[in-house]
N, C-alpha and C positions, 0 to 999 in steps of 0.2 A: 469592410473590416480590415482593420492592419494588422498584418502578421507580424511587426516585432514586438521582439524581448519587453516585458515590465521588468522593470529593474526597480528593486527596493533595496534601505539602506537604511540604517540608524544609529551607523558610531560601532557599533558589537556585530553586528552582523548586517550580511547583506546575499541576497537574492535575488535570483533570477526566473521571470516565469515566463513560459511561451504561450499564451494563451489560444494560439492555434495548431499547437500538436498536442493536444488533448488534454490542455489546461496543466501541463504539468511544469515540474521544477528543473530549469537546466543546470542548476548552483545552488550552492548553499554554505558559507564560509561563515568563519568568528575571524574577525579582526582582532591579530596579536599587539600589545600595546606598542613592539615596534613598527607596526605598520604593516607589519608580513600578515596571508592570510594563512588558512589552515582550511581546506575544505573536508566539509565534512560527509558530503556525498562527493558520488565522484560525479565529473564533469562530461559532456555530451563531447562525445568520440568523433563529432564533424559538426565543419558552423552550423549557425542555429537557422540557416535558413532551409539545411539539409537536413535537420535534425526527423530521425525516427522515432514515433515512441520506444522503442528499446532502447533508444541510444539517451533519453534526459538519463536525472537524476531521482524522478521519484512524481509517478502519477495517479491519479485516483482509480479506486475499482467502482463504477458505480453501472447498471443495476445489480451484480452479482462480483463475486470476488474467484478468480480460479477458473477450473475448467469444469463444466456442464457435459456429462453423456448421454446416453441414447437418442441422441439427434434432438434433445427436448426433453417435455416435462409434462405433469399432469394436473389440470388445476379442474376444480366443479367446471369451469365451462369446458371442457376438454384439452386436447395436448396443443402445448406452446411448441412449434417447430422451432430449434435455433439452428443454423446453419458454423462450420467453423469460421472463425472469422481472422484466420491470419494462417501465411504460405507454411506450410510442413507442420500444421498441426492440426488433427483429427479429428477436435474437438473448441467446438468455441472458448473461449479465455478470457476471460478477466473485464468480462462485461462490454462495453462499447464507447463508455466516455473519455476512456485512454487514444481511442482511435478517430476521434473527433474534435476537431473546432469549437471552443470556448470563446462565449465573447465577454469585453469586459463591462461589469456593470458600473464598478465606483473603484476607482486607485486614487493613493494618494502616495507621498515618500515611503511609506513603510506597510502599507496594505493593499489589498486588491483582492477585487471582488470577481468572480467570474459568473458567469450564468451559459446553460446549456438549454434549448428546447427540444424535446421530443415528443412533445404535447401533442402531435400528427403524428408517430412513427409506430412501426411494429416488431413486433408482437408488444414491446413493450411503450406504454404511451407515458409520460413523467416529463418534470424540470428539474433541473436539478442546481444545484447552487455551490460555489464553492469558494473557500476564503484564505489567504494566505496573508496570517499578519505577524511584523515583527516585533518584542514584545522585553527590552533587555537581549540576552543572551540565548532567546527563546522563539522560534518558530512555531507560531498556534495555524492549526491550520482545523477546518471544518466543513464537511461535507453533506450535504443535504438532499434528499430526494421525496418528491412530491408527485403521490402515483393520480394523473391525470385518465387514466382509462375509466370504463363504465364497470369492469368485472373485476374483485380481486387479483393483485399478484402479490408474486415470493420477491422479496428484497434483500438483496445484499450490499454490503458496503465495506470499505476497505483503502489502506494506501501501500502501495508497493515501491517503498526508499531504498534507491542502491547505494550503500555504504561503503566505502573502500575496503578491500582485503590488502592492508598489509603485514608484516612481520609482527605478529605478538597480538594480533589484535584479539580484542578477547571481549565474550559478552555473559551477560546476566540475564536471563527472564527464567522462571519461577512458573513451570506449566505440571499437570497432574497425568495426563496422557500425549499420546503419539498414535498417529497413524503410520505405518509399515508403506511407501512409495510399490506400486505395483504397475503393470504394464501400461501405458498410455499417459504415465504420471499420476495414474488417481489413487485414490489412498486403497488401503490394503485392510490387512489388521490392525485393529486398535487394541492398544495394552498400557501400561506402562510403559514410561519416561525409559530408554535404556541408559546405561550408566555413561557411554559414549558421548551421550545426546542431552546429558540433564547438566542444566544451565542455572539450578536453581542457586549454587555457589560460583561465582565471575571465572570462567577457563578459555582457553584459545578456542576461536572456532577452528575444527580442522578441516584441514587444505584438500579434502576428499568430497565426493559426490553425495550433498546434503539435498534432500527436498521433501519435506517432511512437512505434514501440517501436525500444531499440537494444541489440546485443551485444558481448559481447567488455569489459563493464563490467568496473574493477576492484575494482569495492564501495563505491568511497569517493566521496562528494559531497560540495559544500559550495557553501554560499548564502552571499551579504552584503548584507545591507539596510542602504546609506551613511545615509536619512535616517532609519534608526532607531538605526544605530551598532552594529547587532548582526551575530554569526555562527553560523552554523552549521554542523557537520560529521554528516553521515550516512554511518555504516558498516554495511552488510551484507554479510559475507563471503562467504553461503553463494547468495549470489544474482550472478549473472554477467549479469541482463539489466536495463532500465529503462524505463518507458515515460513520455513525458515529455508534458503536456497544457495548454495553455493556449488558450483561445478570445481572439478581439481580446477588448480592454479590459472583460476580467472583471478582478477582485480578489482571483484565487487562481492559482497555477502547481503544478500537480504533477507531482511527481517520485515515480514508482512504483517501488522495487525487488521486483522476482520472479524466480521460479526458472525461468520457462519463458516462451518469446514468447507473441505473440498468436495464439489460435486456431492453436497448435502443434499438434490433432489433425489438421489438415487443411493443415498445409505442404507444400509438392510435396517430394518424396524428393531428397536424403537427408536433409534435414531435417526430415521430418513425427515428429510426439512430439518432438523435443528440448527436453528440457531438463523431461522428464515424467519423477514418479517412480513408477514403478509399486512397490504395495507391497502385499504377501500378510495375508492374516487374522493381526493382533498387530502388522504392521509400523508404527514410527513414522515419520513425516518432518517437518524444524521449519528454522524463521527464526529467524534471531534479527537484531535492526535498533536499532543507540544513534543516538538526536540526542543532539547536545553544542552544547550552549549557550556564547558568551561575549561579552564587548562589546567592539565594536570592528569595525574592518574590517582585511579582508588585503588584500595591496600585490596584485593585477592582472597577470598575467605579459604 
């Protein structure tokens, strides 16, 4: 398997995928008509041969998006141990396809296919699939998981894009609730949107300690970077929730759309599992998520 970079291109944009640091995106630029770029993720913090998942620009969540507590979960056939699976965090995170080797199945100049097998692994057994194509001024991208075990599981899916924080940037998404961040990261109280945090009219993200998952999204986001002149629109239709993460004065804001809150196995009732799919031996379940690139900023309702 070879570990470098897929590089894609097509005049508007061009990307970068590492297909061996867990299939994710190292770059993501619009090509300005005078040849300058404009990235629109930020860029991996050391070469790409060094590269850590934390350090791309934006990798998949696949089987679960977030973090999982009580050591596991509870399905008819009994508890799923999961162990945590990354240094200085208490609780596993953000599934396991981020942490693994992608290989590729089909590239061409402006696409790439990747594929994952865990058709042998545990607890959870699956393949999964994943697509990044460029499309115009638009990044499609789409994620698949096919649960290969003998006994139901809970499915989650998700992409976690780090966006630049700079001066002015400002976002739009349109959510009906908020979970309150409480000890370990996991969510808290759920209530309404506070006025700080409702995004549903385009305002600065602010430069303070955000991590928040919210519901009731209606798929659609959109950034503007004034001192870059740029815009962006994110659509994911088939995901209803977001989780939104910015520490003070870091140089990234993420906007996560997924299919299910955080640590949804262990919500108090009635909403424990929501927004989990469970799916039997051959079931598929998938994301699909476009950035669309263009220059300029929108008018600020």
């Amino acid at each position: 398997m070879s570990d470098a970079p897929v590089v894609l291109a097509n005049g508007a944009l061009e990307a970068v995928v590492l297909p061996t640091c867990g299939g994710a995106l190292l770059e993501l630029a619009l090509r300005r008509p005078d040849g300058n770029r404009i990235e629109l993720l930020r860029t991996a913090s050391r070469p790409w041969r060094d590269a850590q998942p934390e350090d791309t620009a934006c990798f998949p969540l696949v089987p679960w998006s977030n973090r999982i507590s009580g050591g596991g979960f509870l399905t008819a056939g009994g508890v799923v141990r999961l162990e945590p699976n990354r240094p200085n965090e208490p609780y596993p995170i953000h599934g396991e396809g981020w942490l693994l080797p992608w290989t590729v199945a089909e590239r061409g100049d402006s696409r790439v296919a990747l594929e994952l097998d865990r058709a042998d692994a545990s607890p959870y057994r699956y393949t999964a699939r994943l697509t990044y194509r460029l499309a115009g001024a638009a990044l499609r991208m789409r994620l698949s998981v096919t649960h290969t075990g003998t006994s139901p599981m809970p499915y989650g899916l998700g992409f976690h894009p780090w966006f630049p924080f700079t001066p002015g940037v400002s976002l739009r998404a349109s959510a009906k609730g908020m979970w309150q961040e409480r000890e370990g990261h996991l969510p808290g109280e759920h209530g309404p949107v506070p006025a700080a945090l409702d995004f549903a009219s385009a305002r600065d993200v602010p430069d303070r300690w955000v991590n928040n998952a919210f519901d009731g999204w209606d798929g659609r986001a959109e950034l503007d970077w004034p001192d870059r002149g740029a815009h962006l629109t994110l659509e994911c239709p088939e995901a209803s929730y977001f989780v939104l993460y910015h520490p003070p004065a870091a140089a990234f804001v993420c906007f996560e759309p997924v299919t299910h809150p955080v640590d949804a196995f262990h919500l108090p009732p009635p909403r424990r599992d929501e927004g989990l799919t469970w799916l039997n031996t051959g079931e598929t379940h998938a994301l699909s998520c476009t950035l669309s690139a263009s220059l300029g900023a929108t008018e600020r309702g």
